[in-house]
C-alpha positions as CSV (number, residue, x, y, z in Angstrom):
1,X,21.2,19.5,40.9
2,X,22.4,21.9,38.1
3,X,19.6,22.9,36.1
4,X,19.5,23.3,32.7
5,X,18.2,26.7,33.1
6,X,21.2,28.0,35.0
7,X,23.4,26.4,32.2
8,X,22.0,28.3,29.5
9,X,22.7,31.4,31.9
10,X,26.1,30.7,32.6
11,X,26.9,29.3,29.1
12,X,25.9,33.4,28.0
13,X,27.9,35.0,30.9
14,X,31.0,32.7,29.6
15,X,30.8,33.8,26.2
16,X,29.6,37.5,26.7
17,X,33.1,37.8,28.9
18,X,35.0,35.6,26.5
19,X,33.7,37.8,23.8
20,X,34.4,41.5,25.2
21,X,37.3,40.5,26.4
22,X,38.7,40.4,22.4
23,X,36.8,43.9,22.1
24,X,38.3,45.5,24.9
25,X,42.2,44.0,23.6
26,X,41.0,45.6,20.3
27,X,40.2,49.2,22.3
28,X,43.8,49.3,24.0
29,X,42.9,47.3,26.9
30,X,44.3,43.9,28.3
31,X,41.8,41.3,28.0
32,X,41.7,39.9,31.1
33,X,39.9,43.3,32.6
34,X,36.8,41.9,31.1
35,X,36.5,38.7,33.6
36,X,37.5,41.0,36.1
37,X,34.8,44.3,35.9
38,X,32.4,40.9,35.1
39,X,33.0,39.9,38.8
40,X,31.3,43.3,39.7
41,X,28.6,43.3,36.6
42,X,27.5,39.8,36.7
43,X,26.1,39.2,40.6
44,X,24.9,43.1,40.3
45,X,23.2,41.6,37.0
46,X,21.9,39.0,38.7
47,X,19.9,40.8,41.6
48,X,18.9,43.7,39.2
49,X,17.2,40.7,37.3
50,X,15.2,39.0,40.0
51,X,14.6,42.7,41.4
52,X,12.5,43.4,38.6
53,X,10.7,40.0,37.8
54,X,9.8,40.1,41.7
55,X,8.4,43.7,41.7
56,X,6.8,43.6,38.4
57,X,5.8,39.8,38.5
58,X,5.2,40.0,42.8
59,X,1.4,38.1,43.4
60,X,3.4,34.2,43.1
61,X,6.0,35.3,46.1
62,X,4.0,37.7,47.8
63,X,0.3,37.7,46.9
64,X,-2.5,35.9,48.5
65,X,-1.3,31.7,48.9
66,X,2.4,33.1,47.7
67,X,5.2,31.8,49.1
68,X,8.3,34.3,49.9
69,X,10.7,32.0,49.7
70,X,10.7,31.3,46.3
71,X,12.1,34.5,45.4
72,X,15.3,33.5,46.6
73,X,14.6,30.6,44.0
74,X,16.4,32.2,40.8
75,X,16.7,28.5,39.0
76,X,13.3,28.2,38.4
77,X,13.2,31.2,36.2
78,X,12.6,34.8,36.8
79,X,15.4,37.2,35.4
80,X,13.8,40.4,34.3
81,X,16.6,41.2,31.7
82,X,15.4,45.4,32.4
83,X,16.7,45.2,35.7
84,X,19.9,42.6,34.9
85,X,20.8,45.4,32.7
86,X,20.0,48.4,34.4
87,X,22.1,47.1,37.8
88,X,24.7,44.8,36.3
89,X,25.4,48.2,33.9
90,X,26.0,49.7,38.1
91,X,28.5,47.1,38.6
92,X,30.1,47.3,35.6
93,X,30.5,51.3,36.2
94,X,31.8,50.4,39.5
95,X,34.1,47.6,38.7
96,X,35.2,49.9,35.6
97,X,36.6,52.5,38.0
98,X,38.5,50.0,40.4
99,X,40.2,48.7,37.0
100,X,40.7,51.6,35.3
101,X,38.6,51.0,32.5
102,X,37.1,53.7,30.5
103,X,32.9,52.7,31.3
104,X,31.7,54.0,27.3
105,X,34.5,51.6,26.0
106,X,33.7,48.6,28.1
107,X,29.7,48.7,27.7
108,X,30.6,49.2,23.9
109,X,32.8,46.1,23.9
110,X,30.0,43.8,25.9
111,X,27.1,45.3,24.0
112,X,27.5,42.6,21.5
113,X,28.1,39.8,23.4
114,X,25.2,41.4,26.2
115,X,23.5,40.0,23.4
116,X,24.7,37.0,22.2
117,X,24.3,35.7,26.1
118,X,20.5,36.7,26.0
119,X,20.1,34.4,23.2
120,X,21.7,31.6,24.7
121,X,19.6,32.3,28.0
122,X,16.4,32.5,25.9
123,X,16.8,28.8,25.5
124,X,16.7,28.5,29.6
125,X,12.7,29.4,29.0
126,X,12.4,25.8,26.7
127,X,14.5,23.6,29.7
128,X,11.7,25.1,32.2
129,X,8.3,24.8,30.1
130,X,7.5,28.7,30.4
131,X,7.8,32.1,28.3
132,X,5.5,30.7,25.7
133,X,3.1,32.3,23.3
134,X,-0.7,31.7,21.9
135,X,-1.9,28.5,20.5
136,X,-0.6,27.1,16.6
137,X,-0.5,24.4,14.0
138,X,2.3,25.8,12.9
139,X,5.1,23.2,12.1
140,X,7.4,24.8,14.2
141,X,4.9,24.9,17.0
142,X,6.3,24.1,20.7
143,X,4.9,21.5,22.8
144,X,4.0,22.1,26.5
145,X,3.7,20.2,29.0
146,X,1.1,20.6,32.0
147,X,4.1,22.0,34.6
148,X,5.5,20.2,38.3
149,X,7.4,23.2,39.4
150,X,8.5,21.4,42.7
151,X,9.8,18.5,40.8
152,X,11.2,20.1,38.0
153,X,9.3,18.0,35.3
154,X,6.1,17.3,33.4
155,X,3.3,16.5,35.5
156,X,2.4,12.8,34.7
157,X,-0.9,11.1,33.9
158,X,-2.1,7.7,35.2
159,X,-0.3,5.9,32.3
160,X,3.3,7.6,33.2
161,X,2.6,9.7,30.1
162,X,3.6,13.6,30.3
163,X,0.1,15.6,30.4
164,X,0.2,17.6,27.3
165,X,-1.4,21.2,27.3
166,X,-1.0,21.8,23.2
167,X,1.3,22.6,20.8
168,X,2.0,26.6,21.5
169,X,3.8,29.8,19.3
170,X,8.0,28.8,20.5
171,X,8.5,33.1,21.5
172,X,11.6,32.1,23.0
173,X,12.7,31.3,20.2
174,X,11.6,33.8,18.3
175,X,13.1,36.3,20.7
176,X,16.8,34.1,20.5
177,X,16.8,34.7,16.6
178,X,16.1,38.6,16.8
179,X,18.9,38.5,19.3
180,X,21.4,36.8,16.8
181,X,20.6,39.3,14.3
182,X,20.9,42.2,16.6
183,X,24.4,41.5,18.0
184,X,25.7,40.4,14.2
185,X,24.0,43.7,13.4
186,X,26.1,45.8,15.9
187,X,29.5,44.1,15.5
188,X,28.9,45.2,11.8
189,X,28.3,48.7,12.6
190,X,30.7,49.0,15.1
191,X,32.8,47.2,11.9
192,X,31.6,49.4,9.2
193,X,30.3,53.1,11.2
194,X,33.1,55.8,13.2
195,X,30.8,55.7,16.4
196,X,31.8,57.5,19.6
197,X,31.8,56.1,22.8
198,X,28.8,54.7,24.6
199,X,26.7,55.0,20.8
200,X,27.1,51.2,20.2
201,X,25.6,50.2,23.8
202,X,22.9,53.1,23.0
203,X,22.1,51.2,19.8
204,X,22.0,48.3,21.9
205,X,19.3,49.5,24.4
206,X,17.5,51.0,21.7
207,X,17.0,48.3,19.3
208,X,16.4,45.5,21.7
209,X,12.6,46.8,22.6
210,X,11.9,46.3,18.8
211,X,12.0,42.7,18.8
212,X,11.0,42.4,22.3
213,X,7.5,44.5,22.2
214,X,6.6,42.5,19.2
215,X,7.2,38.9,21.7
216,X,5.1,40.3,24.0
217,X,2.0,40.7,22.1
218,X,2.7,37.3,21.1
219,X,3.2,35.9,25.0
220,X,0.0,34.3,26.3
221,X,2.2,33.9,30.0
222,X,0.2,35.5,32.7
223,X,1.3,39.4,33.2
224,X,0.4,42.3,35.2
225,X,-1.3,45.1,32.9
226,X,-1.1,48.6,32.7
227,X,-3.9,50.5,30.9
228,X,-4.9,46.7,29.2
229,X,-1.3,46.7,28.2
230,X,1.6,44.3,29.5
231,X,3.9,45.7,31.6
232,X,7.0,45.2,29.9
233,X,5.3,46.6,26.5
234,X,5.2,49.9,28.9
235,X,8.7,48.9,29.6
236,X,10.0,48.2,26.2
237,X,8.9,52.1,25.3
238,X,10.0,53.8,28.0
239,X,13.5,52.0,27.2
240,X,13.6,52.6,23.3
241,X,13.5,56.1,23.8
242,X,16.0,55.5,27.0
243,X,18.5,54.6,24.1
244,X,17.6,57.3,21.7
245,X,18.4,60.0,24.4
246,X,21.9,57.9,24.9
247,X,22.5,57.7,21.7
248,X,22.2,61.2,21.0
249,X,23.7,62.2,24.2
250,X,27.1,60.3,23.3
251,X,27.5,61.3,20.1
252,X,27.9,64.9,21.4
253,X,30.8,63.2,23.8
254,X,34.4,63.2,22.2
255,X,35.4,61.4,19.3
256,X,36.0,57.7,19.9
257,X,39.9,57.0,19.8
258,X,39.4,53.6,19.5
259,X,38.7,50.9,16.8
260,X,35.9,52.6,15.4
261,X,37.4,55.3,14.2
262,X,40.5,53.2,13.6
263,X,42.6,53.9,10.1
264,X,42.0,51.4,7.7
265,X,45.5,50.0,7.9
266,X,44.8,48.7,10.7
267,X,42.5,45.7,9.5
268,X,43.0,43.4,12.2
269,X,41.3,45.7,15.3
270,X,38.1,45.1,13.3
271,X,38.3,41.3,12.1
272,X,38.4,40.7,16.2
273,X,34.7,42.0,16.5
């Protein structure tokens, strides 16, 4: 059975590749290079992902009454985007040198869509009951079922009725908005700025922990803590400034030579973004 989850994930790669694809042809690279560093980035993506949910999320796999084997069980949920970024941006960098393809262009062509396929996965979280945050009356609350992991469903009461925990804060959604606006917001200033290359993915990594801290304080899933903080909220920091240092760092690089610092008679590199 194809879960729902797994489409969400593969409905994001599909348009993420799709999308830098038209990026890279707009840097002076054929398009089809993008499906084909993807065959490195993506299954790197994949493990860096589940990597970091196990090590950082281990006590359900490996803890006392764990079970090990469900680590290998990635469409039930568990993709710690850190990690999917972190080693997928490894495969990328490797797949970018058997290709040809300079690596500051091509992770400036997929930032946007990076993003665009994070917001689409987001929605994976709803299909599978989880990621959720406190309590609400809010109109736009989300309601959550009491869980049946091994049968994929809400857990039914005597009645056939799906047990009903309450109406909680929808953070996945939350966090799918933010991402909307962030990737419009860097295909503008890639539009609209003369960047250099590797400052748009630095952007990227920088301005994703803004939203995402902020869904953390709002998550009420469990979480290992760190000085009474969430893990990831240590994690979101230490990868803000992670961007601002790459940021910095690649605008001391070489002018960019491509559509960023395009002339403006050359309209149609920019309308492809």
């Amino acid at each position: 059975m194809v879960r729902a989850y797994a489409l969400c994930i593969l409905t994001g790669i599909v348009l993420a590749v799709w999308l830098t694809g038209r990026r890279l042809e707009a840097r002076g690279t054929p398009s089809t290079r993008s499906l084909d560093v993807a065959a490195y980035a993506v299954p790197f993506g994949i493990v860096g992902g589940r990597v970091y949910h196990l090590i950082t999320s281990w006590q359900p796999y490996f803890g006392p009454g764990g079970h090990p084997m469900d680590a290998l069980k990635i469409w039930h949920g568990g993709l710690g985007i850190w990690g999917a970024i972190a080693l997928g941006a490894l495969g990328a960098w490797l797949g970018c040198r058997k290709y040809g393809v300079p690596f500051r262009d091509y992770i400036d062509a997929a930032a946007p869509g990076v993003v665009f396929a994070q917001a689409l996965g987001r929605w994976g979280n709803w299909f599978n009951n989880e990621l959720y945050g406190r309590h609400t009356s809010a109109p736009w609350g989300l309601t959550i079922h009491q869980w049946d992991e091994s049968q994929g469903r809400a857990v039914l009461d005597a009645a056939g009725r799906p047990v009903v925990l309450g109406t909680f804060q929808p953070t996945f959604l939350y966090e799918s908005v933010f991402l909307v606006v962030l990737g419009l917001l860097l295909l503008r200033i890639d539009r609209v700025r003369s960047l250099r290359p590797g400052q748009l993915f630095a952007l990227y990594v920088a301005g994703y922990p803004l939203g995402r801290v902020v869904m953390e304080f709002l998550r009420s899933d469990e979480a290992n803590h760190i000085l009474g903080l969430r893990v990831n909220v240590w994690t979101c920091l230490v990868v803000f400034v992670l961007g601002v240092v790459l940021y910095v760092r690649a605008g001391r690089s070489v002018p960019a030579s491509g559509p960023s610092s395009a002339e403006p008679s050359e309209p149609a590199d920019h309308d492809v973004r």
